[in-house]
Biopython code that builds the backbone (N, CA, C, O; Angstrom):
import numpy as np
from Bio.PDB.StructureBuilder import StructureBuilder

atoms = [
    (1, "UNK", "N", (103.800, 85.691, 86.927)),
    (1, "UNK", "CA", (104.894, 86.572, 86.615)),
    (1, "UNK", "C", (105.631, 86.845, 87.928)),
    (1, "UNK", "O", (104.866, 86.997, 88.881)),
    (2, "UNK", "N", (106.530, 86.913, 88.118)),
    (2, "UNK", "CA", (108.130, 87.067, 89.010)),
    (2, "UNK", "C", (108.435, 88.455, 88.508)),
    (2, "UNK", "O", (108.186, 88.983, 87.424)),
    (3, "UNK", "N", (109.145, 88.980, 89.775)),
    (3, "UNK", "CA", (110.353, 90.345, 89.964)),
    (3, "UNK", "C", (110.918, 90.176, 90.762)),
    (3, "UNK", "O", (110.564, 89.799, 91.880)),
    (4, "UNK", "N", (111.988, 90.427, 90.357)),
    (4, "UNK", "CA", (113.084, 90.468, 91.492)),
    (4, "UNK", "C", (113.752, 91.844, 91.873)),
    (4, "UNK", "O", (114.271, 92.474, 90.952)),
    (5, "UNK", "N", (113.785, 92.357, 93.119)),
    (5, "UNK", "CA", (114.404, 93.537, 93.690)),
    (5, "UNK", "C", (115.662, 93.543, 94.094)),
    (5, "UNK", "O", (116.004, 92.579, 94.778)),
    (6, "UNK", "N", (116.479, 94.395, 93.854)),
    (6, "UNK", "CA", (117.712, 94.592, 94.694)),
    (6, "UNK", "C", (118.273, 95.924, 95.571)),
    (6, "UNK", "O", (119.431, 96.292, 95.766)),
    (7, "UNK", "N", (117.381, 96.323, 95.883)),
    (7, "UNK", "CA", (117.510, 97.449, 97.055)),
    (7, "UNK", "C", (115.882, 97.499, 97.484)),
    (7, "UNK", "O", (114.985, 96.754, 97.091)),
    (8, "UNK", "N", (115.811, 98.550, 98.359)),
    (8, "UNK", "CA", (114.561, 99.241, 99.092)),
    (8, "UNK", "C", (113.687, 99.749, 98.254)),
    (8, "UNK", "O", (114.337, 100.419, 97.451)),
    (9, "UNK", "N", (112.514, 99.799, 97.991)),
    (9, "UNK", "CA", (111.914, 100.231, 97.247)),
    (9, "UNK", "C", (110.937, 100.628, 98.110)),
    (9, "UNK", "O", (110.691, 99.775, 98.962)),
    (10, "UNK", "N", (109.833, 102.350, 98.236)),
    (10, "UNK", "CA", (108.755, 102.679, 98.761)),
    (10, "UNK", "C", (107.773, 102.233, 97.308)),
    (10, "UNK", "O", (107.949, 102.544, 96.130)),
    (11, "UNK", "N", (106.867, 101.518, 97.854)),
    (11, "UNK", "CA", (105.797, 101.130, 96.949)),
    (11, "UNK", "C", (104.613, 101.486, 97.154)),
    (11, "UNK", "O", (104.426, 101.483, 98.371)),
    (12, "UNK", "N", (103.789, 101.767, 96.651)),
    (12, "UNK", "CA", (102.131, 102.236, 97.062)),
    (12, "UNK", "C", (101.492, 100.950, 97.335)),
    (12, "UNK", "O", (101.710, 99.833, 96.867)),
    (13, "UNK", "N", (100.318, 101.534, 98.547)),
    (13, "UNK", "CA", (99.845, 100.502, 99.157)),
    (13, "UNK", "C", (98.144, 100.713, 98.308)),
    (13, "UNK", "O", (97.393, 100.329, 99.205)),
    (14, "UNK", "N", (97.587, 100.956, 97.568)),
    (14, "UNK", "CA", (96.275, 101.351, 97.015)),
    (14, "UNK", "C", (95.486, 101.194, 98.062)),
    (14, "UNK", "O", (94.994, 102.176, 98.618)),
    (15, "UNK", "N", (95.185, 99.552, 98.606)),
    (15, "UNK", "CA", (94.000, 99.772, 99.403)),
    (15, "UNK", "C", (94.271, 100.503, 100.743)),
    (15, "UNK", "O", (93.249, 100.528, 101.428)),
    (16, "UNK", "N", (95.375, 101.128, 101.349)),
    (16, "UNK", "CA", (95.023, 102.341, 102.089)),
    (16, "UNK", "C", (95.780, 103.785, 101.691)),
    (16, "UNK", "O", (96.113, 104.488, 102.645)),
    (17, "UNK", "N", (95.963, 104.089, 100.836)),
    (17, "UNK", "CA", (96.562, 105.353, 99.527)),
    (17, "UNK", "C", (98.140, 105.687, 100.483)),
    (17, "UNK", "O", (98.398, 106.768, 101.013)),
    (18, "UNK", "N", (99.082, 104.381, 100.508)),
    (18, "UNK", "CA", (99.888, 105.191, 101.632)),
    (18, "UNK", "C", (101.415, 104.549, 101.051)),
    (18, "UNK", "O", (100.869, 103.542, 100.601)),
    (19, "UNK", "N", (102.196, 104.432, 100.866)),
    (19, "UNK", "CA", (103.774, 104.246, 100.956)),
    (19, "UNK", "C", (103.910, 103.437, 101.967)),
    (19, "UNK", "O", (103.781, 103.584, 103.183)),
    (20, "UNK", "N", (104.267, 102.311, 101.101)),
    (20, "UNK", "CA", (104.826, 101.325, 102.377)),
    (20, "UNK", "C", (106.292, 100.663, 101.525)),
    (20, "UNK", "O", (106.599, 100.369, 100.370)),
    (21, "UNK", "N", (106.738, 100.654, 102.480)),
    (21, "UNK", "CA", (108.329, 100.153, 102.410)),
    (21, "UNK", "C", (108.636, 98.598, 102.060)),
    (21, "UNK", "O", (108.152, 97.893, 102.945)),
    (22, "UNK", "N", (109.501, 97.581, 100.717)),
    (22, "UNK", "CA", (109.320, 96.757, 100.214)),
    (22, "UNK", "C", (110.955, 96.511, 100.065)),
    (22, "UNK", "O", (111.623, 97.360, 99.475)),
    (23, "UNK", "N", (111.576, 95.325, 100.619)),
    (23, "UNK", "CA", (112.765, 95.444, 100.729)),
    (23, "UNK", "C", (113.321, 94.179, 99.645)),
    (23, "UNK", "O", (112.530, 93.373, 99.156)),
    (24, "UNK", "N", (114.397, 94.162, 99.443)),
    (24, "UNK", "CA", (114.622, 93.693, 98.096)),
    (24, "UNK", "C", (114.403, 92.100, 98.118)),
    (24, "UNK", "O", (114.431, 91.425, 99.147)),
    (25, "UNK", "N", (114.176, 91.595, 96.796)),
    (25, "UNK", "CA", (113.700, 90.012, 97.407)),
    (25, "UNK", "C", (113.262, 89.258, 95.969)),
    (25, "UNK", "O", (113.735, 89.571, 94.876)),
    (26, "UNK", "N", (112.431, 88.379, 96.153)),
    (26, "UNK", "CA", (111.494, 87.728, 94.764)),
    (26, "UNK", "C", (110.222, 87.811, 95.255)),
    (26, "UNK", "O", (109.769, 87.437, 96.337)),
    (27, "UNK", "N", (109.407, 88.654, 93.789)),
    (27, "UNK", "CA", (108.364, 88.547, 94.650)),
    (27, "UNK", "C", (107.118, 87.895, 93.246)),
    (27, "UNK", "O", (107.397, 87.966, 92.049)),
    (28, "UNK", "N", (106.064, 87.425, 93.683)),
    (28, "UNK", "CA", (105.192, 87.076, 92.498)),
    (28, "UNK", "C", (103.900, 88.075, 92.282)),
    (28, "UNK", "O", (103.062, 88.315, 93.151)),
    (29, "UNK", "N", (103.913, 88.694, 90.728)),
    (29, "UNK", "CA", (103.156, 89.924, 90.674)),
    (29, "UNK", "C", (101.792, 89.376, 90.192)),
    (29, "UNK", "O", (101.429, 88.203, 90.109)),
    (30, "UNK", "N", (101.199, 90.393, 89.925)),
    (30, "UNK", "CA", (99.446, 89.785, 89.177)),
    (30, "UNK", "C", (99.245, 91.277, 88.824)),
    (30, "UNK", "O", (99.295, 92.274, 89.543)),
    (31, "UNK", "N", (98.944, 91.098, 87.178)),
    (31, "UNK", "CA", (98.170, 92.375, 87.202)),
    (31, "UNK", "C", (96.616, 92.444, 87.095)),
    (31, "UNK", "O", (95.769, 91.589, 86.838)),
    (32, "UNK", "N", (96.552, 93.777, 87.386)),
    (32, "UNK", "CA", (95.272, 94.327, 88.381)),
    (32, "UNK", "C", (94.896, 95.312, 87.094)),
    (32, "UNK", "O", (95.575, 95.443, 86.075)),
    (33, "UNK", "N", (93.822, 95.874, 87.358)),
    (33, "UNK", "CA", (93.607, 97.598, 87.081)),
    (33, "UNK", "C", (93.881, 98.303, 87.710)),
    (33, "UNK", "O", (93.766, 97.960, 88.887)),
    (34, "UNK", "N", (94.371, 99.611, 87.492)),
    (34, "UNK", "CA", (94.938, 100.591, 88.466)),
    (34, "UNK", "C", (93.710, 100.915, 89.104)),
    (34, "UNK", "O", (92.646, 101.366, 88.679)),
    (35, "UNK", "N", (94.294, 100.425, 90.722)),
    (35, "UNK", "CA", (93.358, 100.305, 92.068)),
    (35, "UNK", "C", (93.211, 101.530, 92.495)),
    (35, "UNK", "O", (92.110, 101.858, 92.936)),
    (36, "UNK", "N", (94.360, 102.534, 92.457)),
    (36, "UNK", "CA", (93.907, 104.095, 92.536)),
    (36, "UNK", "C", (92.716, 104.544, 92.054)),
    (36, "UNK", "O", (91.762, 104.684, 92.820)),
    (37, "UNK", "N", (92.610, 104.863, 90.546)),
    (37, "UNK", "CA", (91.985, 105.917, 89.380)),
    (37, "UNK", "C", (91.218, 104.646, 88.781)),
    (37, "UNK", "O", (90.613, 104.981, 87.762)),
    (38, "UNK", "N", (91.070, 103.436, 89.059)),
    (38, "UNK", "CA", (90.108, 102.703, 88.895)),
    (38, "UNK", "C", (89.881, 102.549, 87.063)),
    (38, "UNK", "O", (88.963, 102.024, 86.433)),
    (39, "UNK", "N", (91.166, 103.262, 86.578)),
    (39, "UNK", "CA", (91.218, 103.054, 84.755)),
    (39, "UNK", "C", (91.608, 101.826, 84.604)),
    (39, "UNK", "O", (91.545, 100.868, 85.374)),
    (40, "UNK", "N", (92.187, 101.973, 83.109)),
    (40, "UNK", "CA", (91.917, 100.598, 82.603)),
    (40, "UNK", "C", (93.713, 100.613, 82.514)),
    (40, "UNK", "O", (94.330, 99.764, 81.870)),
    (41, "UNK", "N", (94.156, 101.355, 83.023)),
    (41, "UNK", "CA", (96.171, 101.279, 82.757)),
    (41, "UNK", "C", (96.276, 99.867, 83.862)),
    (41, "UNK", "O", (95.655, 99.639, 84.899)),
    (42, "UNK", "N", (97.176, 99.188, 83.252)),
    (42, "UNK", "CA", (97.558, 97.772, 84.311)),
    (42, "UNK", "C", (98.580, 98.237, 85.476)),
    (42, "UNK", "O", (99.574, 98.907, 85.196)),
    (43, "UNK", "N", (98.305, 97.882, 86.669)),
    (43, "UNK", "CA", (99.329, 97.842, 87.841)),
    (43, "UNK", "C", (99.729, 95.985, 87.785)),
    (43, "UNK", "O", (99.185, 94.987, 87.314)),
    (44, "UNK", "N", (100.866, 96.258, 88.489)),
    (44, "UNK", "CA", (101.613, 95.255, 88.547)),
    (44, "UNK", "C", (101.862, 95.181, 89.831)),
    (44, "UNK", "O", (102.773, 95.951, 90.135)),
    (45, "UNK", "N", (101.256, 94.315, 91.114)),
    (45, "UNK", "CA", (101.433, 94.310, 92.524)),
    (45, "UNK", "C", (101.293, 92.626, 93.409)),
    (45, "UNK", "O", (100.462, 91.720, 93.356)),
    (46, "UNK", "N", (102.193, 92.775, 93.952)),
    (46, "UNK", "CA", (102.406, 92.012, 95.024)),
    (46, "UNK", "C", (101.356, 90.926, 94.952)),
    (46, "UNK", "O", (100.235, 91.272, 95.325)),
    (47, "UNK", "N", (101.544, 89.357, 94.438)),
    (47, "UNK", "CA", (100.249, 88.846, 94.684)),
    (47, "UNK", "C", (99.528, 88.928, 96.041)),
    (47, "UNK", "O", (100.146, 88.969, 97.105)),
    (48, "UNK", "N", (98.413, 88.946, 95.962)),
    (48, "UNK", "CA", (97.117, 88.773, 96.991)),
    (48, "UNK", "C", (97.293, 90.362, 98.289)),
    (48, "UNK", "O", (96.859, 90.488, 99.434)),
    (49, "UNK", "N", (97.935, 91.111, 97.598)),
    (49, "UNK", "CA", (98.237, 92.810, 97.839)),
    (49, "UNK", "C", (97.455, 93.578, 96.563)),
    (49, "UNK", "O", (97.017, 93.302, 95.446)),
    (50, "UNK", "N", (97.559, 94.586, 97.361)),
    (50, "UNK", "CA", (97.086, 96.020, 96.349)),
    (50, "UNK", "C", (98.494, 96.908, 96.226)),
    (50, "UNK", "O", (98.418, 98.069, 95.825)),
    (51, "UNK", "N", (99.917, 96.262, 96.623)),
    (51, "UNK", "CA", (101.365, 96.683, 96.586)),
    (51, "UNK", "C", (101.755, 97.148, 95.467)),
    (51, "UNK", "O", (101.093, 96.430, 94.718)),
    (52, "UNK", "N", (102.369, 97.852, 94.767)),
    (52, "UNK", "CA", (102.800, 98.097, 93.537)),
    (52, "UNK", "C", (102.995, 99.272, 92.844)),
    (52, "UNK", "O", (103.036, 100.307, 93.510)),
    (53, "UNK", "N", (103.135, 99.339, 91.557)),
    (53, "UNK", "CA", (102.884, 100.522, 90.742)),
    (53, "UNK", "C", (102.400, 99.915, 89.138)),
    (53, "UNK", "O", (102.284, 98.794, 88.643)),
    (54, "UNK", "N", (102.243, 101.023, 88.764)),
    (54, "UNK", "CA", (101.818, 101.139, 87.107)),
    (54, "UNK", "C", (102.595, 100.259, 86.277)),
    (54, "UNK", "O", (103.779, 100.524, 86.074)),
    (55, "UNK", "N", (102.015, 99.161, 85.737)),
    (55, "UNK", "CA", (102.792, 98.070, 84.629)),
    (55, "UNK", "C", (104.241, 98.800, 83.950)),
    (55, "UNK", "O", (105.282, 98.159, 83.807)),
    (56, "UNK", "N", (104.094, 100.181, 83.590)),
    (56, "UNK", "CA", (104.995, 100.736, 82.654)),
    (56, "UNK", "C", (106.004, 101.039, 84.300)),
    (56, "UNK", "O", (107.146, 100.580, 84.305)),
    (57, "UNK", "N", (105.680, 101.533, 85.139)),
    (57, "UNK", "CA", (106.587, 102.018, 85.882)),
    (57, "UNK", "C", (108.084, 100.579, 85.754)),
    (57, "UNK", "O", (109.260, 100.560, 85.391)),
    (58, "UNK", "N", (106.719, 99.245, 86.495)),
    (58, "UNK", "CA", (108.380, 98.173, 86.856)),
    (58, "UNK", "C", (108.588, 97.942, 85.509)),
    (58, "UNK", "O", (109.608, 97.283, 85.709)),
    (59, "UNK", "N", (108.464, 97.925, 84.115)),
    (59, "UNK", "CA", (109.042, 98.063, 82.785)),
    (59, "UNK", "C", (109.988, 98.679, 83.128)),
    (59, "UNK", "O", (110.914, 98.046, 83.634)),
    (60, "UNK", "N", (110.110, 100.261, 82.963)),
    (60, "UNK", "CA", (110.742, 100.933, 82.514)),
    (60, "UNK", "C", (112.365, 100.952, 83.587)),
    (60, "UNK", "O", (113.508, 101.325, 83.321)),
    (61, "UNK", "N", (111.715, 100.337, 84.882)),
    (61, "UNK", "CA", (113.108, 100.028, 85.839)),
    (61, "UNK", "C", (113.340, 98.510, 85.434)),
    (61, "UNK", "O", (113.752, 97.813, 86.361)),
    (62, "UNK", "N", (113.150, 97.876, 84.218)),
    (62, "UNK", "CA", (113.731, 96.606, 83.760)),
    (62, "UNK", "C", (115.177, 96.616, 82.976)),
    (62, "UNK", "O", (115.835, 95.634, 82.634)),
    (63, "UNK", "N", (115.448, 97.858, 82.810)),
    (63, "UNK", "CA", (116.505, 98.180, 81.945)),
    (63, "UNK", "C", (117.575, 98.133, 82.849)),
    (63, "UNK", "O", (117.405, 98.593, 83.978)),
    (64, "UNK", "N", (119.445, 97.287, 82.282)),
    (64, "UNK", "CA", (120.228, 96.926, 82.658)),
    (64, "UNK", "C", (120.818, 98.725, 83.663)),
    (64, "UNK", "O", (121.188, 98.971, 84.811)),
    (65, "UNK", "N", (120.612, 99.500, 82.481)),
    (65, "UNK", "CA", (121.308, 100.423, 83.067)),
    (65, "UNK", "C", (120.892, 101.058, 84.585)),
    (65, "UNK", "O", (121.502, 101.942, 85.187)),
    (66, "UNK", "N", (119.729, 100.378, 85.000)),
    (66, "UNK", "CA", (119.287, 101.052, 86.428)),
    (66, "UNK", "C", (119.989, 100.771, 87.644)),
    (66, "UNK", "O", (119.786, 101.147, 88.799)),
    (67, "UNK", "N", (121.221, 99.717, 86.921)),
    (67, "UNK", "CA", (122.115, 99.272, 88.099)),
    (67, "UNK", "C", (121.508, 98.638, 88.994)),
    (67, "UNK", "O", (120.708, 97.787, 88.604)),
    (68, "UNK", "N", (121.631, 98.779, 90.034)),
    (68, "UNK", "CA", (121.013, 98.137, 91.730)),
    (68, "UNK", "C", (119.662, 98.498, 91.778)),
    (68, "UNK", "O", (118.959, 98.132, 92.720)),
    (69, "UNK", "N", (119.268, 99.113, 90.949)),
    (69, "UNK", "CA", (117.344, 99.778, 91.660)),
    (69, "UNK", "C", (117.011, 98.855, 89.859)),
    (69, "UNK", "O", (115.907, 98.906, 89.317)),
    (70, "UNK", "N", (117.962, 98.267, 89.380)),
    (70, "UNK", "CA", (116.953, 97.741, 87.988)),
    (70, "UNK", "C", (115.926, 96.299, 89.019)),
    (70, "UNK", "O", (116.274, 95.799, 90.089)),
    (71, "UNK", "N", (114.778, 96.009, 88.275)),
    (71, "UNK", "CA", (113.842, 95.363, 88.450)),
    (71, "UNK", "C", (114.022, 93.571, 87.145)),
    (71, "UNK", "O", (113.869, 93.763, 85.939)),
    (72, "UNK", "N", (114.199, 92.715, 87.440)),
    (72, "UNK", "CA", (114.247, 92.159, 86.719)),
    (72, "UNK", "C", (113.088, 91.042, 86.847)),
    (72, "UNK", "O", (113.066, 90.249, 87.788)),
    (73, "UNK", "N", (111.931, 91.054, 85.604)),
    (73, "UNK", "CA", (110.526, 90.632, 85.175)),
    (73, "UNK", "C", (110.788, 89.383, 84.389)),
    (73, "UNK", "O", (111.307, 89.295, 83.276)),
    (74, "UNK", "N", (110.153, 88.051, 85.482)),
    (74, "UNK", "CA", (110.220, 87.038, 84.520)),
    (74, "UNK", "C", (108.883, 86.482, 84.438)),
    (74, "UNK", "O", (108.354, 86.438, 85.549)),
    (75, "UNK", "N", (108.116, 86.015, 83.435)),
    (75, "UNK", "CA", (107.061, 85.737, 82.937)),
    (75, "UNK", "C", (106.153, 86.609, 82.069)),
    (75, "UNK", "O", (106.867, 87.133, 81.214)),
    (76, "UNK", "N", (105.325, 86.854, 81.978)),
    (76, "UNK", "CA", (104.122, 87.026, 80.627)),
    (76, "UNK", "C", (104.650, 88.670, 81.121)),
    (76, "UNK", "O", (104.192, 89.662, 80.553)),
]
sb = StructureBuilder()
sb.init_structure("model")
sb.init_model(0)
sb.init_chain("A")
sb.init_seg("    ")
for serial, (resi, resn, name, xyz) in enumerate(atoms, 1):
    if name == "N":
        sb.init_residue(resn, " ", resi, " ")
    sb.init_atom(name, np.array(xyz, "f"), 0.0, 1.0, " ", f" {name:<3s}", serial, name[0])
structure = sb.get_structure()
């Protein structure tokens, strides 16, 4: 699975609990289990990273109307 960014995005880093800065680009995702809270909700991060957020989060910035911060998800 593919995303593509078009601005700055602060993204969580899980394996050290911190905000790290992700600048716009193509990137290839993998989902995980949420590496935080160790549940069963899917994250969606950076292959071969712990980069990312919550599956529903880059969903819900897939929508046209997010303008420049929309996220656009290609694959499964």
């Amino acid at each position: 699975m593919r995303a593509q960014t078009f601005t700055d995005w602060a993204m969580i880093d899980a394996s050290n609990k911190c905000s790290v800065p992700v600048s716009p680009g193509n990137y290839e995702l993998e989902r995980v289990l949420d590496p935080l809270m160790g549940g069963k909700d899917p994250w969606l991060v950076i292959k071969g990273t712990k980069i990312g957020f919550s599956e529903g989060w880059w969903r819900s910035h897939s929508h046209p109307s997010w303008g420049n911060q929309q996220i656009v998800i290609e694959g499964e």
